[in-house]
C-alpha positions in Angstrom: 6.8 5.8 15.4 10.4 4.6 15.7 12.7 5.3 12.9 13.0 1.9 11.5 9.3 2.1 10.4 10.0 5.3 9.2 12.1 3.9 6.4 9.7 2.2 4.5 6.9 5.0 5.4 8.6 7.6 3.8 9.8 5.7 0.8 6.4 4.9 0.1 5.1 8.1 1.0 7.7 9.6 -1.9 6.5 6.5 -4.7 2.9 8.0 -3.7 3.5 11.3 -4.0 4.9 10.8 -7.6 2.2 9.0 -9.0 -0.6 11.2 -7.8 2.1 13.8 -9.5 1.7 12.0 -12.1 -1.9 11.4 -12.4 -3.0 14.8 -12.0 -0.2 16.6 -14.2 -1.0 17.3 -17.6 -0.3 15.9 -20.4 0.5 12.6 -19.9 3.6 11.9 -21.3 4.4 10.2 -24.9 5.3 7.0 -22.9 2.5 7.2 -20.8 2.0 3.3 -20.5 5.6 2.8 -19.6 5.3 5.5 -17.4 2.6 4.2 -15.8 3.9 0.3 -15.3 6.9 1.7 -13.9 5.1 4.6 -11.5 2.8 1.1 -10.3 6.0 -1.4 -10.0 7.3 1.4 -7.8 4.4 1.5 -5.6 3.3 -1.7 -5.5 7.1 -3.0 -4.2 7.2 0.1 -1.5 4.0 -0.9 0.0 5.0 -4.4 0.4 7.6 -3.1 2.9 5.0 -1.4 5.0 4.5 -2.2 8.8 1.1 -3.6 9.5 -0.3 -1.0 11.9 -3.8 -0.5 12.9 -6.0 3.0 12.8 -5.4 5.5 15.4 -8.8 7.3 14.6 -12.1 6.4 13.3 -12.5 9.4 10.7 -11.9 7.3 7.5 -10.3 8.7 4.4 -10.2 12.8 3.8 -12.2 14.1 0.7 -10.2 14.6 -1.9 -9.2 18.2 -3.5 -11.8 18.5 -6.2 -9.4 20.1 -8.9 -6.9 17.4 -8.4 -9.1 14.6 -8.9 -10.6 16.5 -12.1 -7.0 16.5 -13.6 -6.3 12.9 -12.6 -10.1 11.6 -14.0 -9.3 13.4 -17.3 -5.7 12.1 -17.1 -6.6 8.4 -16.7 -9.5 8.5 -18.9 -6.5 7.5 -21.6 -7.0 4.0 -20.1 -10.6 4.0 -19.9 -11.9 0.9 -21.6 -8.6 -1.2 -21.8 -9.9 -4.4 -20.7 -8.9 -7.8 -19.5 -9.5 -10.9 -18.0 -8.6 -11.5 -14.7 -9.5 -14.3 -11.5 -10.5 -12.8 -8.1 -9.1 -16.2 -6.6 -6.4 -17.8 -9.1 -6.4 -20.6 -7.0 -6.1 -23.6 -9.9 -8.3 -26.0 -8.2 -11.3 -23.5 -8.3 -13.5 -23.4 -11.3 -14.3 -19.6 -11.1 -15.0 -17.8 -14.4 -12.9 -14.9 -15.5 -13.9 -11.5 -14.8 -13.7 -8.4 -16.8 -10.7 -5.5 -15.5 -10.0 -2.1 -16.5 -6.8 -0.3 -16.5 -8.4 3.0 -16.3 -10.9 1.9 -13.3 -7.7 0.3 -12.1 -5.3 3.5 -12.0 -7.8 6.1 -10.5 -8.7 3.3 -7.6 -5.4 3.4 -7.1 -5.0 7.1 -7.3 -8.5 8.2 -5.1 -7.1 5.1 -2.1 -3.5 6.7 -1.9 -4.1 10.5 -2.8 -6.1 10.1 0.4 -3.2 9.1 2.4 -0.7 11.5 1.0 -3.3 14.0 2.6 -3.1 12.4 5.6 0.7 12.2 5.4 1.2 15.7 4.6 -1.2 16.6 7.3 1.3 15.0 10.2 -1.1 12.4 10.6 1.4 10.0 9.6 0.4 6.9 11.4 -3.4 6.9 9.9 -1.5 7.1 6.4 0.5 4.3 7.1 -2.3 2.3 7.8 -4.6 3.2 5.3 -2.0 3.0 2.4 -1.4 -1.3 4.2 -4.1 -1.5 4.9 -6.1 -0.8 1.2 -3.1 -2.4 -0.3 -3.9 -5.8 1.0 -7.8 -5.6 0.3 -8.0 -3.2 -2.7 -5.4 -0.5 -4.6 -2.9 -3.9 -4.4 -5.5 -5.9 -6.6 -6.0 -3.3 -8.6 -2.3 -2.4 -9.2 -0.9 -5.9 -10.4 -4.4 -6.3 -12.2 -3.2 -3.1 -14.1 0.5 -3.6 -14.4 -0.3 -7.4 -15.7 -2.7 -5.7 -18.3 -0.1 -3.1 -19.2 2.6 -5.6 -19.8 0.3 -8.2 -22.3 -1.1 -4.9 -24.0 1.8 -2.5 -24.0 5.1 -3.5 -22.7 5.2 -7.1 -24.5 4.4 -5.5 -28.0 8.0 -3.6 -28.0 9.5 -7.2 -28.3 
């Protein structure tokens, strides 16, 4: 990998490591929503300076660590059952109904697709990292992550006002 597409690989290899920090330390902190939106806005905007790359192996995603996704399951479960409505296509012209989201679904979809990477990462296997974390970005933790950071800014962030 050459070291321009090291730059954005290792920034966003740093914003994941802190929020599966953050998922699986305990307790939360008093400004956990905050914490949250801003640990997401982080992530979100690194991953959109990814390379697109393609796999180098066929393995799919290592299991992860039981005790770390204990702590982050009891972590998130804060933001179990805070719902909202969202569009899978928000294309105007379309005349799709409104489906139901939920932050705390959201955040450990998030956490589980790039906690998987960062074990990839830290195993030297930085290539299948890189293309797992664009690669689930574009087709699921992404939707998830402005689903969730949308939610946390009409339920949380907006009230402060």
């Amino acid at each position: 990998m050459n070291s321009l597409s090291s730059i954005p690989l290792d920034a966003f290899a740093e914003a994941a490591q802190a929020y599966c920090s953050w998922c699986e330390g305990h307790p939360l902190d008093m400004e956990k929503e905050a914490s949250l939106a801003a640990l997401l806005a982080r992530l979100y905007a690194a991953a959109l300076t990814l390379p697109e790359v393609g796999p180098e192996n066929e393995e799919g995603l290592p299991e992860l660590p039981e005790a770390a996704l204990a702590s982050a399951k009891t972590n998130l479960s804060y933001f179990n059952g805070w719902y909202y409505r969202e569009f899978f296509n928000p294309d105007p012209t379309l005349d799709d109904e409104a489906g139901m989201g939920d932050v705390g679904d959201d955040v450990l979809d998030i956490y589980r697709d790039v906690k998987a990477g960062c074990l990839l990462y830290e195993r030297g296997e930085t290539a299948d990292a890189l293309w797992h974390w664009s690669f689930l970005n574009r087709f699921h933790w992404g939707r998830h992550a402005v689903g969730a950071l949308f939610a946390l800014h009409c339920l949380c962030i907006m009230k402060r006002v």
